[in-house]
C-alpha positions as CSV (number, residue, x, y, z in Angstrom):
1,X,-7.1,-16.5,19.0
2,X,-4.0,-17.3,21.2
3,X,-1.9,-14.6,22.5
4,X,1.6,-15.7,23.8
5,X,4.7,-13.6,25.3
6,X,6.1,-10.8,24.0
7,X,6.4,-10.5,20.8
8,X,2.8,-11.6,20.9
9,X,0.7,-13.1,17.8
10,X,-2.2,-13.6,16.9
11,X,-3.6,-16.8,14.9
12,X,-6.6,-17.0,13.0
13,X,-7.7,-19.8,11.7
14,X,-10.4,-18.6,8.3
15,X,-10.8,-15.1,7.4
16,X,-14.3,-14.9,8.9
17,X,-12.3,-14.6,12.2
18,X,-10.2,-12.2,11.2
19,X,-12.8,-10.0,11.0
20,X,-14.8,-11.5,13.7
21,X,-12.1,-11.6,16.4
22,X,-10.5,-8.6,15.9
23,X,-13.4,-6.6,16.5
24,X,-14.4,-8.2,19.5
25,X,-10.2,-7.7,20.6
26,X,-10.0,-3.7,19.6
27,X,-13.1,-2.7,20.8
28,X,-13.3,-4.4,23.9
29,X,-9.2,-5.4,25.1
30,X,-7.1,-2.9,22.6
31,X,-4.7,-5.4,22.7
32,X,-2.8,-3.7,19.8
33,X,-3.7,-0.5,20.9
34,X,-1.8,-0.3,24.4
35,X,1.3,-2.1,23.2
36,X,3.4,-3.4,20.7
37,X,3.0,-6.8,18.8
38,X,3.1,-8.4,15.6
39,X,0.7,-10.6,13.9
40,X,1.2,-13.6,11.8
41,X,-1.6,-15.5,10.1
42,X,-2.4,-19.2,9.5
43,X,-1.8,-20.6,5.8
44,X,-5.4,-21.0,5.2
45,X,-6.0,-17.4,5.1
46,X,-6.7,-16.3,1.4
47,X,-8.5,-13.0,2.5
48,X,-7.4,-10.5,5.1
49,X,-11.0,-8.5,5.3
50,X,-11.5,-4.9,4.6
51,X,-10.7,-3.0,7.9
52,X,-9.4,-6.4,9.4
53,X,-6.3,-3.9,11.3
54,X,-7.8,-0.6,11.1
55,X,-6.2,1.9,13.3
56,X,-4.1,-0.8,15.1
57,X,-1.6,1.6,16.2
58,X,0.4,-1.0,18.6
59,X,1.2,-2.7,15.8
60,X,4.6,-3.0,14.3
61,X,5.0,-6.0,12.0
62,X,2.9,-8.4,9.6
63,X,3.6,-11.5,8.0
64,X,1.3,-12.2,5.7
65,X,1.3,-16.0,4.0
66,X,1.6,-17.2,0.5
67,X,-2.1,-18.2,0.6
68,X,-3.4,-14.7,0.4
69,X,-4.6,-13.0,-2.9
70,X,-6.1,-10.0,-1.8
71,X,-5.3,-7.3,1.0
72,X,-8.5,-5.6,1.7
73,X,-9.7,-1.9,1.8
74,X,-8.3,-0.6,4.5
75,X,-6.7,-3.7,6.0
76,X,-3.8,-1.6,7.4
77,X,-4.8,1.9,7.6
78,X,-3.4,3.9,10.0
79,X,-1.0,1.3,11.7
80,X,1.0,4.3,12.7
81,X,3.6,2.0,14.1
82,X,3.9,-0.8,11.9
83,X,7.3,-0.6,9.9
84,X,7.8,-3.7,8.4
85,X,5.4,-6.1,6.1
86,X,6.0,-9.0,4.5
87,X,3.8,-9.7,0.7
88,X,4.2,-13.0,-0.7
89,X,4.0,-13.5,-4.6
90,X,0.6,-14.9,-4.1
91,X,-1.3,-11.3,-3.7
92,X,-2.5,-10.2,-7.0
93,X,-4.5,-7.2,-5.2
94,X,-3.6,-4.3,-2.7
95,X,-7.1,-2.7,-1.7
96,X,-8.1,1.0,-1.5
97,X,-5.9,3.1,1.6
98,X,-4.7,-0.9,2.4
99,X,-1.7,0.6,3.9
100,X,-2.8,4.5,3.9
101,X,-1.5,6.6,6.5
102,X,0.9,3.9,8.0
103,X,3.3,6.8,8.8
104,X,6.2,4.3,10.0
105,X,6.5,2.0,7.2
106,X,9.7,2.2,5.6
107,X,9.7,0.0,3.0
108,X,7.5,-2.0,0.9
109,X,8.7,-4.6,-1.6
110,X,5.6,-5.2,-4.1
111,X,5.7,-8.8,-5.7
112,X,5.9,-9.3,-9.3
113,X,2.4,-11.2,-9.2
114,X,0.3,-7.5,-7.9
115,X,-2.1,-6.9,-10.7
116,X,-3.9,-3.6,-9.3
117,X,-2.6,-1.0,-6.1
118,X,-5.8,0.5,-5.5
119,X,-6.6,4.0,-4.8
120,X,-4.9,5.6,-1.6
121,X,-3.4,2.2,-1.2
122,X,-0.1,4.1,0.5
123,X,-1.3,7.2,0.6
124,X,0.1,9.3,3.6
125,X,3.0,6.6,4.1
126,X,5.4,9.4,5.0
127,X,8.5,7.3,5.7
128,X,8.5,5.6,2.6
129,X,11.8,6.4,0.2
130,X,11.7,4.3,-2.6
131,X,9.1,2.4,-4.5
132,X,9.4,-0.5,-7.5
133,X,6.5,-1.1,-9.4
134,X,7.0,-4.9,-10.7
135,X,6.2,-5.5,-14.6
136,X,3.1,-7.5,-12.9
137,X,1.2,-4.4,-11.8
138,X,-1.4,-3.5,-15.0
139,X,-3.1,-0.4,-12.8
140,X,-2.1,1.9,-10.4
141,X,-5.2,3.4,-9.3
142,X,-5.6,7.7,-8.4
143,X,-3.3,9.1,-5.6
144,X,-2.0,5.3,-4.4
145,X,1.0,7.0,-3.5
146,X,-0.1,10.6,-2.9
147,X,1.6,12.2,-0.1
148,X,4.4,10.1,0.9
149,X,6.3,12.9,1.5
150,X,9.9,11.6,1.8
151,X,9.3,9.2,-1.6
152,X,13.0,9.9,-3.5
153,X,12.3,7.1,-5.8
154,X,9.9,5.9,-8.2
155,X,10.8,2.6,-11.0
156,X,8.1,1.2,-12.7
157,X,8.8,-1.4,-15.2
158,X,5.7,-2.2,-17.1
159,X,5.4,-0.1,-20.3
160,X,1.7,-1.4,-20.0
161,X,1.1,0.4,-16.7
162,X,-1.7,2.6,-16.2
163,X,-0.9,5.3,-13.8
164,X,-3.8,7.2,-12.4
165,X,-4.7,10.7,-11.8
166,X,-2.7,12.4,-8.3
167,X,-1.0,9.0,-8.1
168,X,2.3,10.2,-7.0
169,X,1.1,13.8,-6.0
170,X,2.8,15.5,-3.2
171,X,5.5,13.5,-3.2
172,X,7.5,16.7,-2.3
173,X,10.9,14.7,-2.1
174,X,10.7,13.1,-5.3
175,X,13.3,13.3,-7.6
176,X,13.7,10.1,-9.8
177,X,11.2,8.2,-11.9
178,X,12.0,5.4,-14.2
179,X,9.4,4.4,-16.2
180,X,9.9,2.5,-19.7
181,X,10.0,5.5,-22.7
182,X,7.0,4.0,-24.4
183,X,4.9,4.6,-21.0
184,X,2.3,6.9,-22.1
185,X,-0.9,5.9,-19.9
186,X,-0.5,8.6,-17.2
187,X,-3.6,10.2,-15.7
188,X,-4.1,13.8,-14.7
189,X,-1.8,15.6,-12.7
190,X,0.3,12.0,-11.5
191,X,3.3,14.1,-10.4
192,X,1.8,17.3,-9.5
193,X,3.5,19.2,-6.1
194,X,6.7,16.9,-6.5
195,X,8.5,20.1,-5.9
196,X,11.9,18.5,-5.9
197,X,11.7,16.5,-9.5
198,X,14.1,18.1,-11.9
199,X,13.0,20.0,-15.1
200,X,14.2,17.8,-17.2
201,X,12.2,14.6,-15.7
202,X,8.9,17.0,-15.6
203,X,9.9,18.1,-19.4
204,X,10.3,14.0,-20.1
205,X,6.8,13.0,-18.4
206,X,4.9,16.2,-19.9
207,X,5.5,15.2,-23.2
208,X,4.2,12.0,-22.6
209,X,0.2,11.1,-24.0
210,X,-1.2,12.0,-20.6
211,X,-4.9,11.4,-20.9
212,X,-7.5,11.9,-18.2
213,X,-8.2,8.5,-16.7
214,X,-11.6,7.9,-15.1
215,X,-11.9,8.3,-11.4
216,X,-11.8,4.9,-9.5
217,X,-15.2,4.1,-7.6
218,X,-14.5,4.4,-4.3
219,X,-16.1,2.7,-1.6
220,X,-17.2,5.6,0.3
């Protein structure tokens, strides 16, 4: 692991030193910690580990390459400052809280390859304002999105889509969702506390087959 001048970034060559490296880095320099950097990883990375950027609150942007199929649990959790990420169409999984509590992100574009956002996987992102859900995604696991409190916009455009319970709940800016009118997997309570929807759009989703969807196994 190289780091260069600012902007810094850091290489890693296999996903065993993602995880390997970075813990010796954060708990012994804080190199992301005390300042501002980005990271970009090596094309031979089809893993970022669970945790891999846990609480790496120096840290501002990501490029992640097309090699990667899965972002782990937790890989970005509570990268206060990180605001921008780039996904390639080669991740088919977002991981439990992958992104939770990233308070500064303002947008993330989901490819059309994502099969399953797990649960928590934004929750807390409070600068978010608009989300598409690509016709890709089959499951959108309980309270992924909960809590991204300036959320205006939701599209999803899989009829198939399973949204689970809490998914969108306190989304207390929310007032559009597009979802395809045969949609009828939603969980418990998806939209509840999105005090700004309108009546009608409540009306529309309430009458929906809204079923009671089995609570994700968490990892905790």
């Amino acid at each position: 692991m190289t780091p260069t001048t600012e902007p810094f970034y850091f290489y890693y060559e296999s996903a065993e030193k993602i995880q390997s490296e970075f813990i010796d880095v954060y708990t012994r320099e804080h190199e992301f910690a005390n300042g501002k950097g980005k990271v970009r990883l090596l094309d031979r990375t089809p893993l970022i580990w669970n945790n891999a950027f846990a609480y790496c609150e120096g840290l501002t942007s990501i490029v992640i390459p097309n090699c990667v199929q899965k972002i782990g649990n937790g890989a970005f959790q509570g990268c206060k400052n990180l605001s921008r990420v780039f996904i390639p169409d080669s991740v088919t999984e977002i991981g439990w809280c992958a992104f939770s509590d990233c308070t500064n992100l303002l947008e993330i574009v989901i490819p059309n390859s994502v099969v399953r956002i797990g649960s928590w996987a934004f929750d807390g992102c409070t600068s978010l304002n608009s989300v598409v859900i690509p016709e890709s995604v089959e499951t959108i696991e309980s309270r992924a999105f909960c809590y991204c409190s300036n959320l205006k916009s939701i599209e999803i455009r899989n009829s198939e889509t399973v949204i689970g319970n809490y998914a969108f709940e306190g989304c207390k800016m929310l007032t559009s969702v597009v979802i395809p009118e045969s949609l009828s997997n939603i969980g418990k309570n998806a939209f509840c506390d999105c005090d700004s929807l309108p009546k009608e759009i409540k009306e529309k989703l309430s009458k929906r087959n809204e079923t009671t969807l089995e609570e994700d196994d968490l990892p905790f």
